[in-house]
N, C-alpha and C positions, 0 to 999 in steps of 0.2 A: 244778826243784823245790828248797824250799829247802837240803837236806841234801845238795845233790852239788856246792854250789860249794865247799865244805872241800876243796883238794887239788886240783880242777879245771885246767883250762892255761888260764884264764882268768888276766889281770893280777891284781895285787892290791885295785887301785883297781876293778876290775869285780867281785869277788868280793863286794866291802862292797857296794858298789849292787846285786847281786845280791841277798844276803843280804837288805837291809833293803826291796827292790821285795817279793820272794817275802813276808815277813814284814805286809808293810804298814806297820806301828811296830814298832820290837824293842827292847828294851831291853839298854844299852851288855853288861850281863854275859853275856846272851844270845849276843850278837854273839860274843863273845871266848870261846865255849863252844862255838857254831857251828863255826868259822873254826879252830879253834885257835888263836889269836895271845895276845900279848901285849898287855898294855894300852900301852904304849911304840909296840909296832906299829900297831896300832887307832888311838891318836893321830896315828902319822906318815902314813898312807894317807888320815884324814879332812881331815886338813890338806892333802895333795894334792888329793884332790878338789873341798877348797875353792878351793886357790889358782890367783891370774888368774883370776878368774871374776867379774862382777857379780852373778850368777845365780847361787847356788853348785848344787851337784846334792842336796848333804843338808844336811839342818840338824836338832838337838840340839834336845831341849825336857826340862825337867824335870815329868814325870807321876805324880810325887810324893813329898815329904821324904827327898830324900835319894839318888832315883832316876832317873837319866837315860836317855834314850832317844831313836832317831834315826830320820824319817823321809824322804821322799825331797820335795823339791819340785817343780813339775811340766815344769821343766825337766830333773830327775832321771829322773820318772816317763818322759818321753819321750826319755831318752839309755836308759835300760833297753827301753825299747819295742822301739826302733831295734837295740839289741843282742841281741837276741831274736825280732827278726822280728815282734814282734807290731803287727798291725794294729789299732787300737784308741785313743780319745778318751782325753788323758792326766787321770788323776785320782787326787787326793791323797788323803791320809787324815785330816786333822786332825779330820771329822764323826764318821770311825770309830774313835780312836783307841782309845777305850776296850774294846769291842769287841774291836779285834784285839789287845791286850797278853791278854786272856783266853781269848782263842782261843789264838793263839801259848804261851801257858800251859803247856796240856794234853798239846799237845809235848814242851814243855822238861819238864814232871812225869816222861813215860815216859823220857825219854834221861836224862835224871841217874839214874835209878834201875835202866832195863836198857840202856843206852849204845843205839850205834847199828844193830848188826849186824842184819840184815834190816828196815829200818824204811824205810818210806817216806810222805811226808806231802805232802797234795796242798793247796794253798790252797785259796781260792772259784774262781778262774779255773781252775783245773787240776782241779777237782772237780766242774766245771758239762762240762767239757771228758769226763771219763773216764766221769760219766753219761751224756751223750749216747751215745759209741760205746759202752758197755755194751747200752745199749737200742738201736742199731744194730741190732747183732749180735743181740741176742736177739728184733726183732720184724721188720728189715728194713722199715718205716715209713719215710716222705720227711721229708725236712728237714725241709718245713713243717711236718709231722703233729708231729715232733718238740717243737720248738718252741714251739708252742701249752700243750702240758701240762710244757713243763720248768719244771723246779727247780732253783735253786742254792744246795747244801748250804754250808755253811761250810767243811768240809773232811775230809778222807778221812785217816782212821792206815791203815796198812796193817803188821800186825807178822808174827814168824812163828808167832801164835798165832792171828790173825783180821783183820777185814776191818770198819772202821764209818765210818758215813756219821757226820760229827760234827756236831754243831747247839752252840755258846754264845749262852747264852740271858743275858741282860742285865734281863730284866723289862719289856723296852720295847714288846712289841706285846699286844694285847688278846686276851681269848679268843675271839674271830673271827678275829682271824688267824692264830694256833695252829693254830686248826680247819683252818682253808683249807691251811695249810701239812703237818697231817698228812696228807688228801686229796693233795695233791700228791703225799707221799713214795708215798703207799699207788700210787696212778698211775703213777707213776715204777719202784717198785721192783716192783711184783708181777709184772713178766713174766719177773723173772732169776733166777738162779739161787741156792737160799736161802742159801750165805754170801756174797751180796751183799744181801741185806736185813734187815741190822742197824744201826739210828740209835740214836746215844747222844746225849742232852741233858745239856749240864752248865750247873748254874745259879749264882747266887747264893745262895741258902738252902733251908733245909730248904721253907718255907710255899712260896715260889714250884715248890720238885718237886712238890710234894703240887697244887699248881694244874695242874701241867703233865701228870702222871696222871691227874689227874681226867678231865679234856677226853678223854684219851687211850682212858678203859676207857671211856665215852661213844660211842666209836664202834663201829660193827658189826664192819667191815673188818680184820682182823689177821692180813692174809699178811705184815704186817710185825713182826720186831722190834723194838719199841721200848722203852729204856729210859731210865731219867731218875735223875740224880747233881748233888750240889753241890760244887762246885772243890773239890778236893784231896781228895775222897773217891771216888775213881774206881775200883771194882774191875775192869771192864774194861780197863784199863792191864795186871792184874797179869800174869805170863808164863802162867799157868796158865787165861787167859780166852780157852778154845777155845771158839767155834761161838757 
């Protein structure tokens, strides 16, 4: 997870590949907020990573005026894999970049403003992972069964005020697949235990939340909590957002 390679016995050269696998794209000030380092440092370690290498493992893009940001190559992607034991087809992010700089977002919003102390943040892979065994445990179902009706959420906050399933919403998919996608949650979460079934949608603007409720109060099914916010107005962040 990304928040535990800060301080870890991992190298330093593993912590940045750590940091920026976990993240998928993170942006340079990010990284040096994460990590604790220096920007001198962050420089000396990306520069090892690079050197001797034809292939490097990260590479630097500017994602806009002014703003830089690094992601993993998939030679990167598969030295992370390998160091992680993950079994899995190595894949980049340059389709998703957009995507994960605003999911990663919503992160970095609560720790600047309630630091780190009980927080923990699960990516997509790590939150496809902790749904599965939640629904394990609460229905005892086979893999297969599993499987067939899973979802993979965007990613999980976990603070010491509450528990959400987090969706960034970008405006990219239509209201059929909204729909399909709240069915899934409502699937997913109605067998656990209810401060596990609470989803937070954060979008781009106000019209696209007002889209995304609408679809929402449309449906029958509301063993789930669902609520819907646009970036940087997230009251569920605040320390006082119990249950």
């Amino acid at each position: 997870m990304i928040l535990q390679w800060r301080g870890s016995d991992f190298s330093p050269e593993q912590q940045l590949i750590g940091v920026v696998f976990d993240a998928g794209v993170i942006l340079r000030n990010d990284v040096l907020f994460l990590l604790g380092w220096s920007r001198a440092k962050l420089e000396k370690h990306v520069t090892r990573v690079k050197s001797g290498r034809s292939d490097p493992l990260i590479r630097g893009v500017w994602v806009r005026r002014n703003t830089y940001a690094y992601l993993l190559t998939e030679t990167g992607v598969r030295y992370a894999h390998q160091m992680l034991g993950i079994e899995a087809k190595a894949v980049t992010m340059e389709a998703q970049m957009n995507h994960a700089l605003g999911l990663n977002a919503i992160l970095m919003r609560y720790l600047h403003t309630h630091g780190f102390d009980g927080v923990r943040w699960f990516n997509t892979r790590e939150a496809a992972d902790e749904l599965w065994f939640l629904r394990k445990l609460a229905t005892g179902q086979a893999d297969t069964d599993l499987r067939v009706t899973a979802i993979r959420p965007d990613a999980i906050l976990r603070t010491p005020n509450g528990f959400w399933w987090v969706e960034y919403d970008n405006a990219t998919e239509n209201s059929r697949q909204i729909w399909r996608k709240y069915q899934m949650y409502v699937t997913n979460l109605a067998p656990l235990d209810t401060s596990f079934r609470q989803v937070v949608w954060v979008t781009k603007n106000e019209s696209r939340q007002r889209v995304l409720e609408t679809i929402w109060n449309r449906m029958d099914n509301k063993d789930v909590d669902m609520r819907f916010y646009v970036e940087t107005h997230e009251p569920f962040l605040s320390t006082d957002a119990v249950g």
